[in-house]
Chimera marker file (.cmm) of the C-alpha trace (Angstrom):
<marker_set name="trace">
<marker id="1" x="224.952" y="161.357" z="113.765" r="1" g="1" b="0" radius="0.5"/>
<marker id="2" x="224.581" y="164.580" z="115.659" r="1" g="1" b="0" radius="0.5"/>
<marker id="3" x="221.345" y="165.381" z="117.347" r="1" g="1" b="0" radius="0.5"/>
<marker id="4" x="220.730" y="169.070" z="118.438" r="1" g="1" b="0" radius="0.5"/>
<marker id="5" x="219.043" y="168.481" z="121.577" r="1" g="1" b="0" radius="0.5"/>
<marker id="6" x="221.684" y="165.604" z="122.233" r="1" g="1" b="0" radius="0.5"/>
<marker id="7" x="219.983" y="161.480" z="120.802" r="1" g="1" b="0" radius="0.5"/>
<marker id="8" x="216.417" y="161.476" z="121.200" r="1" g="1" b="0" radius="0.5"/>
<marker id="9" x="216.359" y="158.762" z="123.438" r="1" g="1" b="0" radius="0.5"/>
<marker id="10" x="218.426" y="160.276" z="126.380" r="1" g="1" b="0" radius="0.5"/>
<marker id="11" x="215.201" y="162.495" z="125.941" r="1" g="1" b="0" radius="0.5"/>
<marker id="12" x="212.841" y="159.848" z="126.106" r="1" g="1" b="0" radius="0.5"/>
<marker id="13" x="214.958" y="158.536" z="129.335" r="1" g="1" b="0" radius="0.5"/>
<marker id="14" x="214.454" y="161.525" z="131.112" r="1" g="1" b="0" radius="0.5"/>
<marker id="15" x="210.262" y="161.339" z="130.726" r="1" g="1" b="0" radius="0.5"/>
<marker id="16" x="210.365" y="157.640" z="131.914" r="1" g="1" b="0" radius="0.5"/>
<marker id="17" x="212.060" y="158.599" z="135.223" r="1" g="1" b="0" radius="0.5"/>
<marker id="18" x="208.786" y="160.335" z="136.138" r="1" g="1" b="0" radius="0.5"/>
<marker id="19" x="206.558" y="157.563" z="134.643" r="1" g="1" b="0" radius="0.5"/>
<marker id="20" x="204.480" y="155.543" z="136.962" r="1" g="1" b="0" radius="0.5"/>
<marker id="21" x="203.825" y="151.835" z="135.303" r="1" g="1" b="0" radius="0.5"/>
<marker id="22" x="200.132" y="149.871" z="136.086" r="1" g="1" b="0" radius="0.5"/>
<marker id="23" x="201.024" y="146.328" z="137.216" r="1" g="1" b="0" radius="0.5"/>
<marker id="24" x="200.284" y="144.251" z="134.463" r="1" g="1" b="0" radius="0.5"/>
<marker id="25" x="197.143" y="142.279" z="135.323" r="1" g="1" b="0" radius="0.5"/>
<marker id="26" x="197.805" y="138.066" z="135.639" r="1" g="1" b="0" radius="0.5"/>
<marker id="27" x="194.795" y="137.868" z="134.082" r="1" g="1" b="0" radius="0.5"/>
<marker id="28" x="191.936" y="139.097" z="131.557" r="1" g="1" b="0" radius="0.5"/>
<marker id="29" x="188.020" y="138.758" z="132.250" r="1" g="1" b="0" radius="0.5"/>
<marker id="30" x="187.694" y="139.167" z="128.530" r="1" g="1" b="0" radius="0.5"/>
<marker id="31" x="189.319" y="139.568" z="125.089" r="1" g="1" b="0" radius="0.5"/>
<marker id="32" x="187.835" y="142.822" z="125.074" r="1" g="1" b="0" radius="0.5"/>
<marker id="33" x="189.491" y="143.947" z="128.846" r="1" g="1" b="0" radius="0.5"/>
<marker id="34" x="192.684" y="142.827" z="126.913" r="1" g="1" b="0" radius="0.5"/>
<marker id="35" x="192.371" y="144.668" z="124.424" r="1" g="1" b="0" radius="0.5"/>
<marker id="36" x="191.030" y="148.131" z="126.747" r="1" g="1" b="0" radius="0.5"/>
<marker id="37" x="194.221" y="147.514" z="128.808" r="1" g="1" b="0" radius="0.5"/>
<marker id="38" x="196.836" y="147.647" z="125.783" r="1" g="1" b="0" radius="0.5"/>
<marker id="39" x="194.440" y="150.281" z="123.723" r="1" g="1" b="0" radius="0.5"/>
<marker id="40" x="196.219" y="152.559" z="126.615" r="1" g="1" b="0" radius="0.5"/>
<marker id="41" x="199.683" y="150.984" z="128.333" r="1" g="1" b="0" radius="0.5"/>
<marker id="42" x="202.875" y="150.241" z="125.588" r="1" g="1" b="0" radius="0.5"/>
<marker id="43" x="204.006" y="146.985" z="125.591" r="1" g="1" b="0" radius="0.5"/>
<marker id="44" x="207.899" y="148.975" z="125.944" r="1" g="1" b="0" radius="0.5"/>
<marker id="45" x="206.706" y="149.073" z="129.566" r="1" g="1" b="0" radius="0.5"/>
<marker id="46" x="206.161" y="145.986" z="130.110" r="1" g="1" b="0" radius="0.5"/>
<marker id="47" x="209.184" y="144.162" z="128.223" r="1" g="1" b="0" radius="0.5"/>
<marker id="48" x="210.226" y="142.160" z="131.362" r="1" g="1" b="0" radius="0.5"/>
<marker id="49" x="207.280" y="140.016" z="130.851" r="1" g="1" b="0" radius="0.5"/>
<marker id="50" x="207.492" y="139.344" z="127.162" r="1" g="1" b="0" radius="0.5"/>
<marker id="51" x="209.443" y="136.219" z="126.012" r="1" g="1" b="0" radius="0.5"/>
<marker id="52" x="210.658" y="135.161" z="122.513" r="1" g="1" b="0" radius="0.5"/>
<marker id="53" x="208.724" y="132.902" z="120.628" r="1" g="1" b="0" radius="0.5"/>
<marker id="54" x="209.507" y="130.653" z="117.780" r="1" g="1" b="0" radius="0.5"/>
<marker id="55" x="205.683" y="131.256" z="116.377" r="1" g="1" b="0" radius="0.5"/>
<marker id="56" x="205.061" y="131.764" z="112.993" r="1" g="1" b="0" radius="0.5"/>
<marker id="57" x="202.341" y="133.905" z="111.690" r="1" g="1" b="0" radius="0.5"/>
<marker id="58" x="200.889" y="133.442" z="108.710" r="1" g="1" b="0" radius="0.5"/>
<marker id="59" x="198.401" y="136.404" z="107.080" r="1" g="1" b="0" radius="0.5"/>
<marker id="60" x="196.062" y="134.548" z="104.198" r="1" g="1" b="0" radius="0.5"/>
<marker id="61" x="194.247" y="137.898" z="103.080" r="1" g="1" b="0" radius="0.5"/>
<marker id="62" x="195.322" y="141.436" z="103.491" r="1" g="1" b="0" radius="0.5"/>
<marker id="63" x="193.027" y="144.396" z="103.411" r="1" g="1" b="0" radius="0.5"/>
<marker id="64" x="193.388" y="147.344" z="101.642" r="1" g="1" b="0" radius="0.5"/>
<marker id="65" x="192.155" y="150.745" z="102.008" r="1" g="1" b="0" radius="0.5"/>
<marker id="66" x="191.193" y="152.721" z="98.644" r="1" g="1" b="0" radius="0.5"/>
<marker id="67" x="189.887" y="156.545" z="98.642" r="1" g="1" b="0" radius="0.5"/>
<marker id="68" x="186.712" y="157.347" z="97.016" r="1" g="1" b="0" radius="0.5"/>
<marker id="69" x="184.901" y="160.615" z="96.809" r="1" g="1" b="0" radius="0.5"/>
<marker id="70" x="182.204" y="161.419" z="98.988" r="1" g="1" b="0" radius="0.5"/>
<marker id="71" x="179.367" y="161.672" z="96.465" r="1" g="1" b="0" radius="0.5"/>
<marker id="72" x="180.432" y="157.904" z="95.499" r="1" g="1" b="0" radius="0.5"/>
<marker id="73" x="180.735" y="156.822" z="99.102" r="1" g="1" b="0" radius="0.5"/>
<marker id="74" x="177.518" y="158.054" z="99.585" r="1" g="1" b="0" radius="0.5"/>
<marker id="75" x="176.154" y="155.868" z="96.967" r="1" g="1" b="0" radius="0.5"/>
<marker id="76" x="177.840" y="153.019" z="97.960" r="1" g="1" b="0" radius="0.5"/>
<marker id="77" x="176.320" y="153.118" z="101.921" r="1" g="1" b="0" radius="0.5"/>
<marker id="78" x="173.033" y="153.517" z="100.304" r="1" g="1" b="0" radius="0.5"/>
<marker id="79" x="173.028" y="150.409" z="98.274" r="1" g="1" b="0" radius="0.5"/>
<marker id="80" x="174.596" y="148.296" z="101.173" r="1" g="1" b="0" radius="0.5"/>
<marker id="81" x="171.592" y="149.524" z="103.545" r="1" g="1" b="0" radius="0.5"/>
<marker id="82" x="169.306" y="148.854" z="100.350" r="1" g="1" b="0" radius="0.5"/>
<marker id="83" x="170.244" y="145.392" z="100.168" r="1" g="1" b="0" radius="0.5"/>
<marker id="84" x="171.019" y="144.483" z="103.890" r="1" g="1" b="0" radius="0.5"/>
<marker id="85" x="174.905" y="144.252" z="103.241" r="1" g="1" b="0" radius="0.5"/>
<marker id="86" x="177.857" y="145.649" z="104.974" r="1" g="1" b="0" radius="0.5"/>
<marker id="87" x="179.425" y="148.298" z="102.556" r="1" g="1" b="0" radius="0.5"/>
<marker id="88" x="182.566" y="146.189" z="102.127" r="1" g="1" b="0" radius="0.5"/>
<marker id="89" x="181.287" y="143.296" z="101.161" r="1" g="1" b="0" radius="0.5"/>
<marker id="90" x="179.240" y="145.880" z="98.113" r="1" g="1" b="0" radius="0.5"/>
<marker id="91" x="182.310" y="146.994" z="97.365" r="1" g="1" b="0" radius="0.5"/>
<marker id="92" x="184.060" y="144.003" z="97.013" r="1" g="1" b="0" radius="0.5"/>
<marker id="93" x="181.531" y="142.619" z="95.082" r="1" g="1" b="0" radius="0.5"/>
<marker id="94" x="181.227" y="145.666" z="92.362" r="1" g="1" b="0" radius="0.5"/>
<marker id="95" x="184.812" y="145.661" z="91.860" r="1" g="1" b="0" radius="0.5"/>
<marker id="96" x="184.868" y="141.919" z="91.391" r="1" g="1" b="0" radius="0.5"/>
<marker id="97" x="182.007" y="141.898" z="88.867" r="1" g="1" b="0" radius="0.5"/>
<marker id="98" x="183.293" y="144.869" z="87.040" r="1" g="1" b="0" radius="0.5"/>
<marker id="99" x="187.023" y="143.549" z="87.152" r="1" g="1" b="0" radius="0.5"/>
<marker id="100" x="185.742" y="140.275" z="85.854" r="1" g="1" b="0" radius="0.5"/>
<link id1="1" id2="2" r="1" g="1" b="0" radius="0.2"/>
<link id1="2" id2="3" r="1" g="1" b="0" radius="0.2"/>
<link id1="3" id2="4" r="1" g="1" b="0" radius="0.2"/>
<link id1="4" id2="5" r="1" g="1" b="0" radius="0.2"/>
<link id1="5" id2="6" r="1" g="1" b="0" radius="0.2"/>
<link id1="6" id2="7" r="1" g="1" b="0" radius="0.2"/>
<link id1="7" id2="8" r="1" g="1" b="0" radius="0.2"/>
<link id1="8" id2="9" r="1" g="1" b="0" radius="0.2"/>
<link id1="9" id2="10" r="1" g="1" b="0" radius="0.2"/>
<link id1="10" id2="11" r="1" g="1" b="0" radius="0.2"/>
<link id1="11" id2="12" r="1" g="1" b="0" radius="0.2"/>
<link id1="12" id2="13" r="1" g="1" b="0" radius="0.2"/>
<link id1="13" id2="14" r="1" g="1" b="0" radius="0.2"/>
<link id1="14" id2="15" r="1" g="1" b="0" radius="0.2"/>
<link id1="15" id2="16" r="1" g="1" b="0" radius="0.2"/>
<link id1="16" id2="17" r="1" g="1" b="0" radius="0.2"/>
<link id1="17" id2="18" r="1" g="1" b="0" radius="0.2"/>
<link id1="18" id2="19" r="1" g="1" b="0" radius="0.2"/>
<link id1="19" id2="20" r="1" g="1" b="0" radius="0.2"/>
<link id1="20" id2="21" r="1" g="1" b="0" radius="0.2"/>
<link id1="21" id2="22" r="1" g="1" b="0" radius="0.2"/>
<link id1="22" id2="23" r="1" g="1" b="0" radius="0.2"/>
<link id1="23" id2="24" r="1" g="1" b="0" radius="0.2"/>
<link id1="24" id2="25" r="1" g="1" b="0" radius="0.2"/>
<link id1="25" id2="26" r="1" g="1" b="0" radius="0.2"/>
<link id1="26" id2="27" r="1" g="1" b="0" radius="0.2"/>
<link id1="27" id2="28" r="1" g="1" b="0" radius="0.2"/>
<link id1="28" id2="29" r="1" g="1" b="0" radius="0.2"/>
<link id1="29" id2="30" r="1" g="1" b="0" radius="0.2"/>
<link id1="30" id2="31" r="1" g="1" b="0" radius="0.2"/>
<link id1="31" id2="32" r="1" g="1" b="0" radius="0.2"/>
<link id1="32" id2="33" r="1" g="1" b="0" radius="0.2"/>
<link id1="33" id2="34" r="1" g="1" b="0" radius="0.2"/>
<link id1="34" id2="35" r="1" g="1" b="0" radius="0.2"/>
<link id1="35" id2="36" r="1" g="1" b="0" radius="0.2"/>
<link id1="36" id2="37" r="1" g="1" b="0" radius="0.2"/>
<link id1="37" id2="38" r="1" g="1" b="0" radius="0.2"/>
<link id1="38" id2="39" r="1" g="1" b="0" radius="0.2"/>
<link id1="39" id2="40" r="1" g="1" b="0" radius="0.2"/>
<link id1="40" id2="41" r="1" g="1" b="0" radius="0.2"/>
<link id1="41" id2="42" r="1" g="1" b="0" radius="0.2"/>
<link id1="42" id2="43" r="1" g="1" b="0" radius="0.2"/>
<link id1="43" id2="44" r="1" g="1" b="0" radius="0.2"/>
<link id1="44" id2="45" r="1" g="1" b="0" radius="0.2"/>
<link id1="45" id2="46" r="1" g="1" b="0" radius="0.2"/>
<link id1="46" id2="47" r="1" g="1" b="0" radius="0.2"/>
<link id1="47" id2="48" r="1" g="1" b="0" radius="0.2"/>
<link id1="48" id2="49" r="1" g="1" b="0" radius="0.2"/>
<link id1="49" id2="50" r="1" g="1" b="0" radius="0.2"/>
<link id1="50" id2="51" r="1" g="1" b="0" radius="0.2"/>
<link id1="51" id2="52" r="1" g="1" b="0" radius="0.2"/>
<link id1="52" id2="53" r="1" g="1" b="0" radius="0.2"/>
<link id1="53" id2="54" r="1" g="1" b="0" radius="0.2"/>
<link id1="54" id2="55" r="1" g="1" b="0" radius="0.2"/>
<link id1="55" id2="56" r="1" g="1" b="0" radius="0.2"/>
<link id1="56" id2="57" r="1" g="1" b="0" radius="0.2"/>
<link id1="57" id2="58" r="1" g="1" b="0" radius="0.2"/>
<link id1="58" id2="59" r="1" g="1" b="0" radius="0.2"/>
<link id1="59" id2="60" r="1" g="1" b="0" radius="0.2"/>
<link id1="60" id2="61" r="1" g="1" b="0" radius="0.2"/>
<link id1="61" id2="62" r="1" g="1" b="0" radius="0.2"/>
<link id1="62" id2="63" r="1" g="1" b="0" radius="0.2"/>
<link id1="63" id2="64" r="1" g="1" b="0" radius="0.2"/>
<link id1="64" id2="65" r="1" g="1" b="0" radius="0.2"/>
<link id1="65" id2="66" r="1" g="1" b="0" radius="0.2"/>
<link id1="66" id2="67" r="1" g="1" b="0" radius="0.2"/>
<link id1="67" id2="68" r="1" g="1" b="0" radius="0.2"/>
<link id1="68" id2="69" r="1" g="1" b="0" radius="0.2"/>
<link id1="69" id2="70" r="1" g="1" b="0" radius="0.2"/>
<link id1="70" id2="71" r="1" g="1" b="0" radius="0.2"/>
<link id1="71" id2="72" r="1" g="1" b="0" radius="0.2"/>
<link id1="72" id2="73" r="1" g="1" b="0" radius="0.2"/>
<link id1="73" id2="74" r="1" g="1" b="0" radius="0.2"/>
<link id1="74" id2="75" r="1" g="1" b="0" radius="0.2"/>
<link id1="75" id2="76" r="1" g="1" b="0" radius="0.2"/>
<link id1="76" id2="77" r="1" g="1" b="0" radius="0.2"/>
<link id1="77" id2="78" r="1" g="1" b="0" radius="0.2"/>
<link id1="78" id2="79" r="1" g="1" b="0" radius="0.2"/>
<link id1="79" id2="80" r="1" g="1" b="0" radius="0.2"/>
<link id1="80" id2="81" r="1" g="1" b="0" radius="0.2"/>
<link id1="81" id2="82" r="1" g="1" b="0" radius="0.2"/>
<link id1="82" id2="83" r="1" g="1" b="0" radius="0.2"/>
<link id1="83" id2="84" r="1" g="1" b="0" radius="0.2"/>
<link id1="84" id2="85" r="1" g="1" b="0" radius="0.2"/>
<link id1="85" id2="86" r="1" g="1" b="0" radius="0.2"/>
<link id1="86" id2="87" r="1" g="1" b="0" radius="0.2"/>
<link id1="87" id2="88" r="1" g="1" b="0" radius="0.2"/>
<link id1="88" id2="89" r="1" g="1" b="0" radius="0.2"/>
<link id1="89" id2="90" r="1" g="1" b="0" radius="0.2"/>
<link id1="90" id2="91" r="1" g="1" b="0" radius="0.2"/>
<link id1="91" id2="92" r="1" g="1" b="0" radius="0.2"/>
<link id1="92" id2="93" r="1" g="1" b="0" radius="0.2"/>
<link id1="93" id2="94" r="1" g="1" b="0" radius="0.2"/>
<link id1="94" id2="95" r="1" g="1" b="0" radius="0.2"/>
<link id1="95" id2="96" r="1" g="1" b="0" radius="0.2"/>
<link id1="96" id2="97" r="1" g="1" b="0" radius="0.2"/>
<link id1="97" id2="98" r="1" g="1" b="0" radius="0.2"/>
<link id1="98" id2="99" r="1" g="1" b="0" radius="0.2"/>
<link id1="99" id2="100" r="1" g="1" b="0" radius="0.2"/>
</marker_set>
């Protein structure tokens, strides 16, 4: 392959030089520090500390996001606030009962 501005990670080598790192902390007060500290730091910065893992992961339900037009979204919040639901859980249950 041929780049025009030469591969783009000599480029991306070049901004790291400059790059100053925040020690990683030996501990979190909370799940929710955790989760502050990597909502802004890469773990690429911090590869020395990671170590393989022989861990398996397994995912038992997966999400999925659908689009719906406002006017219907609308309608949906309003009869999860009328009956004291999230607005998933309406939707989930509509599409169940009318996929039945």
């Amino acid at each position: 392959m041929i780049f025009a501005r030469g591969h783009p990670q000599d480029r991306n080598i070049m901004k790291d030089i400059d790059k100053t790192i925040d020690p990683l902390p030996d501990l979190f007060e909370s799940e929710e520090a955790a989760g502050e500290f990597w909502d802004s730091h890469s773990t690429m910065d911090y590869q020395q500390h990671l170590e393989a893992t022989d861990d398996t992961i397994n995912i038992s339900e997966r999400v999925f996001e659908v689009q719906v037009a406002e006017d219907v979204f609308k309608k949906l919040q309003e009869q999860a606030a009328s009956l004291h639901q999230t607005l998933p859980k309406v939707v989930d249950e509509i599409l169940r009962k009318e996929l039945a």
